[in-house]
C-alpha positions as CSV (number, residue, x, y, z in Angstrom):
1,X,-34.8,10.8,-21.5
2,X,-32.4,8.9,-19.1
3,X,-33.4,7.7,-15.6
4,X,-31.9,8.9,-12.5
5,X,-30.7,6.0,-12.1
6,X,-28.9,5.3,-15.7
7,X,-27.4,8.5,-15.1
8,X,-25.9,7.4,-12.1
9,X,-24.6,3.9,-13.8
10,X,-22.9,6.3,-16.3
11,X,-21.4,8.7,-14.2
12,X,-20.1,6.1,-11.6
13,X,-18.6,4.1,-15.3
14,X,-16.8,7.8,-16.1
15,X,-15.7,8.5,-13.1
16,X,-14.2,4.7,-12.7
17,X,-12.7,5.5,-16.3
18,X,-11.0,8.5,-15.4
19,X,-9.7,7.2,-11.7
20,X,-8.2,4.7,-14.1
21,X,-6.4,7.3,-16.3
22,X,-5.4,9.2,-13.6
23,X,-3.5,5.6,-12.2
24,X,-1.7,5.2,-15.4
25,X,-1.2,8.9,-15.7
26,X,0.9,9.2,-12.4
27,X,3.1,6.3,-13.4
28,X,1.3,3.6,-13.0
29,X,2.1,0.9,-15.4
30,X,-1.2,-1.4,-15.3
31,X,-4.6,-0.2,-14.1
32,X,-5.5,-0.8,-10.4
33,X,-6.5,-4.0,-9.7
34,X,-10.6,-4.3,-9.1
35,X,-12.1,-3.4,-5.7
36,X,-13.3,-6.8,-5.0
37,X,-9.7,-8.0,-5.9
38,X,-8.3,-10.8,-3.1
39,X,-5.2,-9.1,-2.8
40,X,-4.2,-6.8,-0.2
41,X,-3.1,-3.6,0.4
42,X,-0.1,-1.6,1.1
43,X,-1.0,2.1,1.5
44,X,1.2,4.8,2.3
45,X,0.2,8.5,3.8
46,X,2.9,10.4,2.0
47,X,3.2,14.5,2.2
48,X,6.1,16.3,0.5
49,X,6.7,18.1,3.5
50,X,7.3,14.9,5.6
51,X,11.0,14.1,6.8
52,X,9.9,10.6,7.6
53,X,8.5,10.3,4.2
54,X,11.3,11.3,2.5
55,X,13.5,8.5,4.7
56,X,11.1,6.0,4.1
57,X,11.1,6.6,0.0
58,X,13.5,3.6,-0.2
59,X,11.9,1.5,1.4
60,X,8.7,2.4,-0.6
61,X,10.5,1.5,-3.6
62,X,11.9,-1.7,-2.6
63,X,8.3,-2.5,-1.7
64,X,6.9,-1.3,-5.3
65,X,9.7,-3.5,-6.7
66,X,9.1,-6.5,-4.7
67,X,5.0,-6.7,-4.8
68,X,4.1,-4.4,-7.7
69,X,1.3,-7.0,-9.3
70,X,0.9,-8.9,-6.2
71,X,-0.6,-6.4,-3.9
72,X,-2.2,-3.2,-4.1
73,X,-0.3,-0.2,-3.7
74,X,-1.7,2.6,-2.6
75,X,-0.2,6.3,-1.7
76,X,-2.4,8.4,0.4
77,X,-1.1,12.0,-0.5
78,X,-1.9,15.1,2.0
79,X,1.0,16.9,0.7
80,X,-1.9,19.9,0.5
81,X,-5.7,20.5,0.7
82,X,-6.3,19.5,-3.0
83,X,-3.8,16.3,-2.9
84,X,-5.5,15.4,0.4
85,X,-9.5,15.9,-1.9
86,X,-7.8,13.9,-4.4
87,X,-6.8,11.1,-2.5
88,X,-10.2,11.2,0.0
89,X,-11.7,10.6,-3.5
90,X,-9.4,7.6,-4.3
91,X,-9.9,6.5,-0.9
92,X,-13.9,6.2,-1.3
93,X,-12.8,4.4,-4.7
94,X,-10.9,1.9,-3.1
95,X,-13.7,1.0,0.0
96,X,-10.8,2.4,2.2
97,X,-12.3,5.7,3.3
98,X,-12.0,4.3,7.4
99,X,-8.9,3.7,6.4
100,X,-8.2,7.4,5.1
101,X,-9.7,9.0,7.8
102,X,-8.2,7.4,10.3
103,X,-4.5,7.6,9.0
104,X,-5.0,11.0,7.3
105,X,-2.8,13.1,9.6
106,X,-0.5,10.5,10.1
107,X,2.1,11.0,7.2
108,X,5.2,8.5,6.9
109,X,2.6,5.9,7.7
110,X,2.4,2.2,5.8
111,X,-0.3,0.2,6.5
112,X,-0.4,-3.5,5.3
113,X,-4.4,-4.5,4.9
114,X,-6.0,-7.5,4.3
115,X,-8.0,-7.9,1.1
116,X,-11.1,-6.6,2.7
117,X,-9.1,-3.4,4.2
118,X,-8.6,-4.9,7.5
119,X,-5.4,-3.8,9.1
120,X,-2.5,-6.3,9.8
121,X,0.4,-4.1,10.6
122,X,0.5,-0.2,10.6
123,X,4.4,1.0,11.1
124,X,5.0,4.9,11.5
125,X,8.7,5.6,9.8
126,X,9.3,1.6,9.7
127,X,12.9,1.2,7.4
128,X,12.9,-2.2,7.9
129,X,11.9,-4.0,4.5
130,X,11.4,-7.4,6.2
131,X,9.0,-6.1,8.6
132,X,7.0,-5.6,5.9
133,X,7.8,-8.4,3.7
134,X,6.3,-10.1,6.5
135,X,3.2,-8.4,7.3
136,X,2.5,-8.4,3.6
137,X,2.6,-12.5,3.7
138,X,0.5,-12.8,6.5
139,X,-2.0,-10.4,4.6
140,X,-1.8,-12.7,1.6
141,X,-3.2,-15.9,3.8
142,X,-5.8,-13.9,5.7
């Protein structure tokens, strides 16, 4: 009979195994980068319902295009009760559940993080690229 704790080990490797599918499932062309990864993040609060979400989608994408490999991209969905459950989920994944809590109800949000999840710039509706282009350097040397 397994331990408690073996059990554990092999639930936390499925679950891991399955956040992973579920990446590459949603469009995701390479599996997330490990938590303890040095590069930083750029997450997103996105709801469907959200004008300022739907203005800031290019943007979004120029950002995908320009770092996609270089940082972690992350996209914090509360579109609805069971996207927000999914992404809490991701969140405690990700060590980024402060992160998620704080910014939850906060949609058209992008938050440029340090490697260890510290915030460097958190813009609300933000179009302008280069603000971002330059937080996401200074959260490269941090």
């Amino acid at each position: 009979m397994r331990s408690s704790s073996s059990r554990e080990k092999l639930f936390r490797a499925a679950l891991a195994a399955l956040f992973t599918i579920a990446v590459a499932a949603s469009g995701g062309a390479e599996s997330p980068p490990a938590p303890n990864s040095a590069q930083p993040y750029v997450v997103k609060v996105h709801a469907d319902w959200c004008g300022t979400c739907s203005a800031l989608e290019p943007t979004w994408e120029k950002i995908e295009a320009e770092y996609q490999g270089k940082v972690r991209l992350v996209v914090f969905d509360v579109t609805n009760k069971k996207a927000v459950e999914k992404s809490r989920a991701e969140a405690k994944l990700l060590g980024l559940t402060d992160v998620f809590d704080r910014y939850k109800g906060s949609t058209g949000t992008i938050a440029v993080l340090d490697a260890q999840g510290n915030p460097i710039a958190v813009m609300k509706g933000e179009l302008d690229f280069t603000r971002y282009k330059e937080a996401i350097a200074q959260a490269q040397i941090s």
